[in-house]
C-alpha positions in Angstrom: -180.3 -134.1 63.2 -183.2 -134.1 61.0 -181.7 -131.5 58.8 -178.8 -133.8 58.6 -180.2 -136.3 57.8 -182.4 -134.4 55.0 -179.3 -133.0 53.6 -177.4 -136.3 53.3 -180.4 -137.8 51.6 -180.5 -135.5 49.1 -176.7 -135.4 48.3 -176.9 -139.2 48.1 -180.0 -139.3 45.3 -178.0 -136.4 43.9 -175.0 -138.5 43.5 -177.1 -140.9 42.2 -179.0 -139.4 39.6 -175.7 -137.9 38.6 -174.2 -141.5 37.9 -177.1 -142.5 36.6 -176.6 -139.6 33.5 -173.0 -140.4 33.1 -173.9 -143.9 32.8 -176.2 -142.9 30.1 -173.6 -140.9 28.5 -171.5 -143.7 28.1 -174.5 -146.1 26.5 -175.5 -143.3 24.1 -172.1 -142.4 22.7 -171.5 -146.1 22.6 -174.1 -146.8 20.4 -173.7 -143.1 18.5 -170.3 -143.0 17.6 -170.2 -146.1 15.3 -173.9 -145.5 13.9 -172.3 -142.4 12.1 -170.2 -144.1 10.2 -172.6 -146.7 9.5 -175.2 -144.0 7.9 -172.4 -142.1 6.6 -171.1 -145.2 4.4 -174.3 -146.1 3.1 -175.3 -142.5 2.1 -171.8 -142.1 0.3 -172.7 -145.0 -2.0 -175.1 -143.1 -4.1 -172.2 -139.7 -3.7 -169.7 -142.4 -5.2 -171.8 -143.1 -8.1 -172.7 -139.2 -8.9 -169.1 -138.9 -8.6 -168.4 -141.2 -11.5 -171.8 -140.0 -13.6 -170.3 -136.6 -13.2 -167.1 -137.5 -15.5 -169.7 -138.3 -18.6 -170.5 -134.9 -18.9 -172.8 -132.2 -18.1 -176.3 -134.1 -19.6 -175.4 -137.4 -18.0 -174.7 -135.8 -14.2 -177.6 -133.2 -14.8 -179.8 -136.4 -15.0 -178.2 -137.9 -12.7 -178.6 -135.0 -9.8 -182.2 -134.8 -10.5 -182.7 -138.6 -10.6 -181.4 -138.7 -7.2 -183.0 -135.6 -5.9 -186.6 -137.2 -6.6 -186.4 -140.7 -6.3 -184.6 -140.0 -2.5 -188.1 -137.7 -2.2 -191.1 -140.1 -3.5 -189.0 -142.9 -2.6 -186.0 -143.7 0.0 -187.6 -141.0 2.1 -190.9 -143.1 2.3 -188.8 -146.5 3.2 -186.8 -144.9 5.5 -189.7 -143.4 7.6 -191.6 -146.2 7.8 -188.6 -148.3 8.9 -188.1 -146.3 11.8 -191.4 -147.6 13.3 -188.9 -150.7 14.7 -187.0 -147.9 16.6 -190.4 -148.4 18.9 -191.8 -151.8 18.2 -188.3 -154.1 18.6 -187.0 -151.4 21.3 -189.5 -151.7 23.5 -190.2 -155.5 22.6 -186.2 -155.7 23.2 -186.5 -153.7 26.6 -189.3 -156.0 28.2 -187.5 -159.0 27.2 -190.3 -160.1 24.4 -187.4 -161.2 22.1 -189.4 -163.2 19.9 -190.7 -160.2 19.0 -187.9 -158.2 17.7 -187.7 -161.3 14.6 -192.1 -161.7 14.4 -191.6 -157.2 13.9 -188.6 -157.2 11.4 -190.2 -159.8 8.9 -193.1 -157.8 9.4 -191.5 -154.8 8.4 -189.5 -156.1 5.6 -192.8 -157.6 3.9 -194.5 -154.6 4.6 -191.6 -152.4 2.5 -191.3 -154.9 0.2 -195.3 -154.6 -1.0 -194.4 -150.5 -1.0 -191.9 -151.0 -3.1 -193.9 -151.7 -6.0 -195.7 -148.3 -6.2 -193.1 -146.8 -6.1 -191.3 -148.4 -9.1 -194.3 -147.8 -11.1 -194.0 -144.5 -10.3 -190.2 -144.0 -11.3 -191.4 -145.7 -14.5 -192.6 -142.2 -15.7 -190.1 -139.8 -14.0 -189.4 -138.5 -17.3 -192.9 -138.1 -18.1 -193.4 -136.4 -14.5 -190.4 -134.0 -15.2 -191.5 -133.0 -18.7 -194.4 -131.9 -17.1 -193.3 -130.0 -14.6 -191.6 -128.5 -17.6 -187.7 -129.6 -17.6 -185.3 -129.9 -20.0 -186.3 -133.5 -22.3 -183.3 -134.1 -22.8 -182.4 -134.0 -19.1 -185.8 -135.4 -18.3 -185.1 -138.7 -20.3 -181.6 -139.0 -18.9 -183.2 -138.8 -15.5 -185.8 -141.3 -16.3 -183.6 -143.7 -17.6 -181.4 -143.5 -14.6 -184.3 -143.9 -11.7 -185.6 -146.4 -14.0 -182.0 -148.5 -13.5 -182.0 -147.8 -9.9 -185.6 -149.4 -9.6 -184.0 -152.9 -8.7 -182.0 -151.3 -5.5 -185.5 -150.1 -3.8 -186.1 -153.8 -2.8 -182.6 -154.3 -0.7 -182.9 -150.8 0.6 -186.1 -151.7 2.0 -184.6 -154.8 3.4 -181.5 -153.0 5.1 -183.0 -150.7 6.4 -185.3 -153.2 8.2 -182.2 -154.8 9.4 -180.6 -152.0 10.4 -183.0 -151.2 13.1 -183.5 -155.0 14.2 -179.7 -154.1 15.0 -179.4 -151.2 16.7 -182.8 -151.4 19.1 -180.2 -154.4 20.4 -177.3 -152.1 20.3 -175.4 -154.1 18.0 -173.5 -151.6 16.0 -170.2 -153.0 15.1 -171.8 -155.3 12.5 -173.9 -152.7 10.8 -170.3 -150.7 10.8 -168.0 -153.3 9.5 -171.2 -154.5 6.4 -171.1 -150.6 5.3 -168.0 -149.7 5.2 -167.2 -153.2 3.3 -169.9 -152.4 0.8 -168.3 -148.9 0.4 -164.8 -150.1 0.0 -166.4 -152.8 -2.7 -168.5 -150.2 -4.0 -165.5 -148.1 -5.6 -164.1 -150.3 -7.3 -166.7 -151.7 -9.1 -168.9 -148.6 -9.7 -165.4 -147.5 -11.7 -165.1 -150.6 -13.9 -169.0 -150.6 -14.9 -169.4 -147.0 -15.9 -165.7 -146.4 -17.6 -164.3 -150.0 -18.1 -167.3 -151.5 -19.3 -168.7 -148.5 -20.3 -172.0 -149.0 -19.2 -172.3 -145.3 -18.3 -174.9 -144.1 -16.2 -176.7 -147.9 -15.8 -173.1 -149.2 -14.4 -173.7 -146.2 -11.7 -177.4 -147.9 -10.7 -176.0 -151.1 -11.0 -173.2 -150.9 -8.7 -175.7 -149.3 -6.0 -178.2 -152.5 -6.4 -174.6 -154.8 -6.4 -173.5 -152.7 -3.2 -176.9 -152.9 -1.4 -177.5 -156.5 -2.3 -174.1 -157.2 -0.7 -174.9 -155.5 2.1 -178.1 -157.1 2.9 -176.8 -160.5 2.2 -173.5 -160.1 5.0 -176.4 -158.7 7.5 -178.9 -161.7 6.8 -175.2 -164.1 7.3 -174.5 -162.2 10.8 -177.8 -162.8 11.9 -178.3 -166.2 11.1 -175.4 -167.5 12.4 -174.1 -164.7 15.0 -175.0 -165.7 19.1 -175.7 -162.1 19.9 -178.8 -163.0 17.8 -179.9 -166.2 18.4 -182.6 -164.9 21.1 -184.6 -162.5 19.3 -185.0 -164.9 16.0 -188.3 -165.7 15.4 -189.6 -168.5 12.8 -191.5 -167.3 10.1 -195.2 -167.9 10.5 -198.0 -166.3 8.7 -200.8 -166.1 11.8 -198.1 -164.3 13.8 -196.9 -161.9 11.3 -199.9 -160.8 9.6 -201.5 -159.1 12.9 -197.7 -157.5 13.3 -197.8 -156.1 9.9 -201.2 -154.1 11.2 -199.0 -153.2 14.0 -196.4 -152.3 12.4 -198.6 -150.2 9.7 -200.1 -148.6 13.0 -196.5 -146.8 13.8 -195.1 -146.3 10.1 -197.3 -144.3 8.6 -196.7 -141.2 11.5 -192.7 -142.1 10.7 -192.7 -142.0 7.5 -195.0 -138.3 7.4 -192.9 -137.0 10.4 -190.0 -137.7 8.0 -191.1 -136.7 5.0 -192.6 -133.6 6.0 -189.3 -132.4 6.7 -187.0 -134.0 3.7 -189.5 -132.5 1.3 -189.7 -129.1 3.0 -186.1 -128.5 1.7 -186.4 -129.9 -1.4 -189.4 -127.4 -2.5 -187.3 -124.5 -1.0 -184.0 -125.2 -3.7 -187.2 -125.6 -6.3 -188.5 -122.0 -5.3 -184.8 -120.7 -5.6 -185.0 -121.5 -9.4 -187.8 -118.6 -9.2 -185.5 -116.2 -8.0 -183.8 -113.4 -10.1 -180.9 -114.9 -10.2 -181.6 -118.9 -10.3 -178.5 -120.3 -11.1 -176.3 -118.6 -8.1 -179.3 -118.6 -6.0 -180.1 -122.5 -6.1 -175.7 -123.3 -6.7 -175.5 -121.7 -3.2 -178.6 -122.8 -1.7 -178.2 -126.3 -2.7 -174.6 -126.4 -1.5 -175.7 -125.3 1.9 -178.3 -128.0 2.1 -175.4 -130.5 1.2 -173.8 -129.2 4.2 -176.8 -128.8 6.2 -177.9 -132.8 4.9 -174.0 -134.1 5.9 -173.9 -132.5 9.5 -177.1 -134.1 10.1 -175.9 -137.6 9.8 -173.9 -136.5 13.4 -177.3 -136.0 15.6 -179.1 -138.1 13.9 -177.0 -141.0 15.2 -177.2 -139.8 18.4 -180.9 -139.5 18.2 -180.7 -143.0 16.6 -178.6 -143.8 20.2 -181.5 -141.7 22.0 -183.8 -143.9 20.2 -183.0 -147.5 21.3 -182.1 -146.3 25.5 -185.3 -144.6 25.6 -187.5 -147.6 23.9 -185.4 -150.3 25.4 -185.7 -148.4 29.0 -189.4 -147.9 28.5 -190.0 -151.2 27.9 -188.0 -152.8 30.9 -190.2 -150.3 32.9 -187.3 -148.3 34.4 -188.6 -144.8 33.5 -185.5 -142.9 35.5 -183.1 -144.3 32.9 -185.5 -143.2 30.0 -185.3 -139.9 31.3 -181.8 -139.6 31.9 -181.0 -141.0 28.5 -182.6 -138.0 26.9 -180.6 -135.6 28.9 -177.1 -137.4 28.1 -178.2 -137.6 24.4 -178.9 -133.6 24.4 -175.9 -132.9 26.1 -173.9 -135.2 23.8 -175.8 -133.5 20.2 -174.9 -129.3 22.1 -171.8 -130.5 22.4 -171.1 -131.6 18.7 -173.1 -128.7 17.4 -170.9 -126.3 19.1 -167.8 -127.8 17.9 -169.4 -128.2 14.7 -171.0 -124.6 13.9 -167.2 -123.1 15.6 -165.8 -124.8 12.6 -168.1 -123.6 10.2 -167.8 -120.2 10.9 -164.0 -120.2 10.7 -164.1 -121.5 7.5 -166.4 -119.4 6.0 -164.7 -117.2 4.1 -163.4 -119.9 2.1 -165.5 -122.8 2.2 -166.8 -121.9 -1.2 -163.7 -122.7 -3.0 -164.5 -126.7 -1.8 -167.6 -126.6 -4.5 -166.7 -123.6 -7.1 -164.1 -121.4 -8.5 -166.9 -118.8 -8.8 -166.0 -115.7 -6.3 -169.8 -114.9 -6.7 -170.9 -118.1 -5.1 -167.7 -118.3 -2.8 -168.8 -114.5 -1.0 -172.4 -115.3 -1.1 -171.9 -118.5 0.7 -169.8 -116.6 2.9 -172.6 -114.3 4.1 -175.4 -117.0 4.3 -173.3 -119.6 6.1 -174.3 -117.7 9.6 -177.9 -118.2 9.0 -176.0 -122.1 7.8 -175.4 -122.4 11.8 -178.3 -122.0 12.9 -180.0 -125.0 11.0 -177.1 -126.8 12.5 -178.2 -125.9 16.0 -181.5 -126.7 15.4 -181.1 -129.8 13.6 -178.7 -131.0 17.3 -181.9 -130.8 19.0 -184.7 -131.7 16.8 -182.6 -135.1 15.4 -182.2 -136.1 18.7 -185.9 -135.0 20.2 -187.2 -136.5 16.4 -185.0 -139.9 18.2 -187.0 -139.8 21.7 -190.3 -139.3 19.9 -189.5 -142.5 18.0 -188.1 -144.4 21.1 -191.6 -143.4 22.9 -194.1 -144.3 20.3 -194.7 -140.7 19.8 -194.5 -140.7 16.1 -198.1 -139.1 15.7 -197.3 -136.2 17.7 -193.8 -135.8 15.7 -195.5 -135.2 12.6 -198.6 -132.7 13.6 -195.3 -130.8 14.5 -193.3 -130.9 11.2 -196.3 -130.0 9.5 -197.4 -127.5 11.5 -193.4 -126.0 11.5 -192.5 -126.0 8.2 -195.9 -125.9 5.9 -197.9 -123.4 8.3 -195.0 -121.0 9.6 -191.2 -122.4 7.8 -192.6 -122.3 3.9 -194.9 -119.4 4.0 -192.3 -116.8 5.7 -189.4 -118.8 3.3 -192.0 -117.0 0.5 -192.6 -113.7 2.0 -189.0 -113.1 2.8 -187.8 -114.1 -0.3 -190.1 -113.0 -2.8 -192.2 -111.0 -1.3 -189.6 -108.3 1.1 -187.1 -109.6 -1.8 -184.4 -110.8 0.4 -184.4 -113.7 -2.6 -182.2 -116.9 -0.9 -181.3 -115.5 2.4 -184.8 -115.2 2.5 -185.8 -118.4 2.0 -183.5 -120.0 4.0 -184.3 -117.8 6.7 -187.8 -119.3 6.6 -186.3 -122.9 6.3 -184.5 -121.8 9.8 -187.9 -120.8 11.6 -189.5 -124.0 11.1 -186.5 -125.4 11.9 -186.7 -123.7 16.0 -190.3 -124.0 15.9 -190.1 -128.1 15.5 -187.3 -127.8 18.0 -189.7 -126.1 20.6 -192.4 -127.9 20.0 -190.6 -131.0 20.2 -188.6 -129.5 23.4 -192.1 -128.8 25.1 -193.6 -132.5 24.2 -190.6 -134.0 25.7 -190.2 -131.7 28.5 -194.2 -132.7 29.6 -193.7 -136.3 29.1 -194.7 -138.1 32.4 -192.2 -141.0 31.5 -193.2 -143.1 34.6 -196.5 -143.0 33.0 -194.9 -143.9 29.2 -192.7 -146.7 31.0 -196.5 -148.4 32.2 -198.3 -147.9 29.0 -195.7 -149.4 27.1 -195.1 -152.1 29.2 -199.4 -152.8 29.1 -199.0 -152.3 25.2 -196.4 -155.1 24.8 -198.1 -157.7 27.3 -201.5 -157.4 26.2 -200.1 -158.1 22.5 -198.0 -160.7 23.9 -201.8 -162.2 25.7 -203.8 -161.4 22.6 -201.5 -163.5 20.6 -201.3 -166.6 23.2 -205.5 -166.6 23.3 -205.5 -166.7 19.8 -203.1 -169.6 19.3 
């Protein structure tokens, strides 16, 4: 009878921890499927206007491509990162029902960017300059200049949207970040076409329609907010003495964002510079910097799913209920294997004449042929790291996150990138081969950190984290 009894017991927490993950599942891809075309839109905005720049000719798009490449590097890589310190502070703040919060955190964050901004413009003053000595082509390096110099004015709204777009989706409200992009994209179009060819503005009308689109952006997010219900709760006023000590806060978690992401961005960046190196530098960085383009696209997928991983796990940990945080990691990883299996199948069919999409070139079209195997493999990778990347940022983790992107890609990924491909000559298979192996050894790491997380014992901490703040700032007013 006590068998019985035993047996039926276990069946029934069984049953239960096996509703609890489908419940999950449901949450995650609720909150996944419309972030990707939310990230997708905004990304395309600056594709849209490289798009255009690339009908003014070879100089004009040349500047353009390199524009982009480094001021996403020192810049939108920076702001990005540190945003995603409000995937911990509002999620968990949202989680243990410390609304107030969420608002006190996002104007922290937003003034925070803001005050980063300004380096940065200073430094995208003297791109040219930077790129002259790194020994460009002037003519290509004052094209590029002048174009990061125009897109100076859009670092200030990116900063603020992308503030805003976490405030959002640590409350799982999606749909509004969804139906703002895609808007600004539609808008976008239009008027990107009419300043660079009707007005013939050139490559200025291509920044200014990305400051126009941003600005609009921002400006339908701040309306929703303000006058939206689903908000009304977590708006804070604006006060000085209760913000100040949140922007040390926030500080605390956005500097180990913003390295964990950077490490990474810039990691493949310096691997298309060292294919210039090569013997063959034009096929060698055309191929390799169309399979980062593919690479960089996929990635959007699991990234929204980590961004889903993300707000379960921080809103979870914060409400206490540890099971849920645990079982949101395991629907978010079986949701990103799933997608990278359909997605690397696909790939692989279409290898043998997915070069055609980006050049007439048979060279480039076989080469990418034979390197879009080793292609698949990032892919994989990326499906578990993007969403382990998510959980580390859902957990307050961030620290840990970024000892292991260094340690992945600047201790083992780079070097063997430079022994394979200069050294045993196997020139871009080589390098991207390297690129792969930091690419499993931050998804092991990561896999191991996650997989010896005592998450009962992250659910307390957090939850002592959030109410000795919320006690601290009580005493002091």
């Amino acid at each position: 009878m006590d068998e019985a009894l035993l047996h039926g017991g276990g069946e029934r927490v069984a049953a239960s921890r096996w509703e609890l993950f489908v419940e999950e599942l449901k949450k995650v891809s609720y909150i996944a499927a419309p972030m990707v075309v939310a990230t997708v839109s905004q990304i395309l905005l600056r594709i849209v206007s490289m798009m255009m720049v690339g009908h003014l000719g070879e100089l004009a798009l040349s500047g353009a491509s390199i524009a982009t490449s480094l001021t996403n590097v020192t810049g939108l890589s920076l702001l990005f990162g540190m945003a995603s310190a409000l995937e911990t502070l509002c999620g968990q703040a949202y989680g243990a029902e410390q609304y107030q919060k969420l608002g006190t955190y996002t104007y922290a964050a937003i003034i925070s960017l803001l005050i980063v901004c300004i380096p940065i413009s200073i430094l995208w003053i003297f791109i040219d300059k930077l790129l002259i000595l790194m020994g460009q082509d002037i003519s290509i390096s004052v094209e590029a200049g002048r174009y990061a110099t125009w897109l100076i004015p859009s670092l200030f709204p990116y900063a603020i949207l992308q503030a805003l777009n976490r405030y959002l989706q640590t409350q799982s409200l999606i749909l509004p970040m969804v139906f703002t992009s895609v808007t600004a994209l539609l808008v976008h179009v239009p008027i990107c076409w009419a300043l660079v060819f009707n007005m013939e503005i050139g490559i200025a009308g291509a920044a200014l329609s990305i400051i126009l689109s941003n600005w609009f952006n921002v400006i339908f997010l701040v309306l929703y907010i303000k006058y939206s219900t689903a908000c009304k709760k977590t708006l804070a006023p604006f006060s000085c003495k209760d913000i100040l000590p949140s922007m040390r806060e926030f500080f605390s978690f956005a500097v180990p964002s913003a390295v964990m992401v950077c490490l990474e961005w810039w990691s493949c960046e310096i691997v298309i510079l060292l294919s210039g190196l090569l013997p063959n530098p034009q096929l060698e960085t055309s191929v390799l910097s169309i399979c980062l383009l593919i690479a960089s696209l996929h990635y959007f997928l699991p990234y929204s799913i980590g961004a889903a991983a993300s707000t379960r796990v921080s809103n979870e940990l914060g409400a206490g209920r540890s099971d849920r945080a645990r079982a949101s990691v395991w629907a978010a990883n079986v949701l990103s294997i799933a997608e990278g299996t359909i997605s690397c199948t696909i790939l692989l069919c279409c290898r043998r004449f997915l070069g055609y999409a980006f050049s007439k070139e048979k060279e480039v079209v076989d080469y990418l042929a034979e390197i879009t195997t080793f292609v698949c493999l990032l892919l994989a990778m990326d499906c578990i790291q993007a969403v382990l990347g998510g959980v580390a940022r859902g957990s307050g983790w961030q620290h840990l996150g970024a000892y292991v992107n260094l340690g992945a890609y600047y201790l083992v990924g780079l070097p063997i990138a430079i022994v394979l491909g200069f050294v045993l000559c196997l020139n871009g298979k080589g390098l991207w081969l390297g690129l792969n192996m930091g690419a499993i050894v931050q998804a092991t790491l990561l896999s191991l950190v996650t997989c010896s997380t005592n998450w009962r014992k992250q659910a307390s901490l957090t939850r002592q984290r959030i109410f000795d703040e919320t006690i601290a700032a009580d005493g002091k007013s």
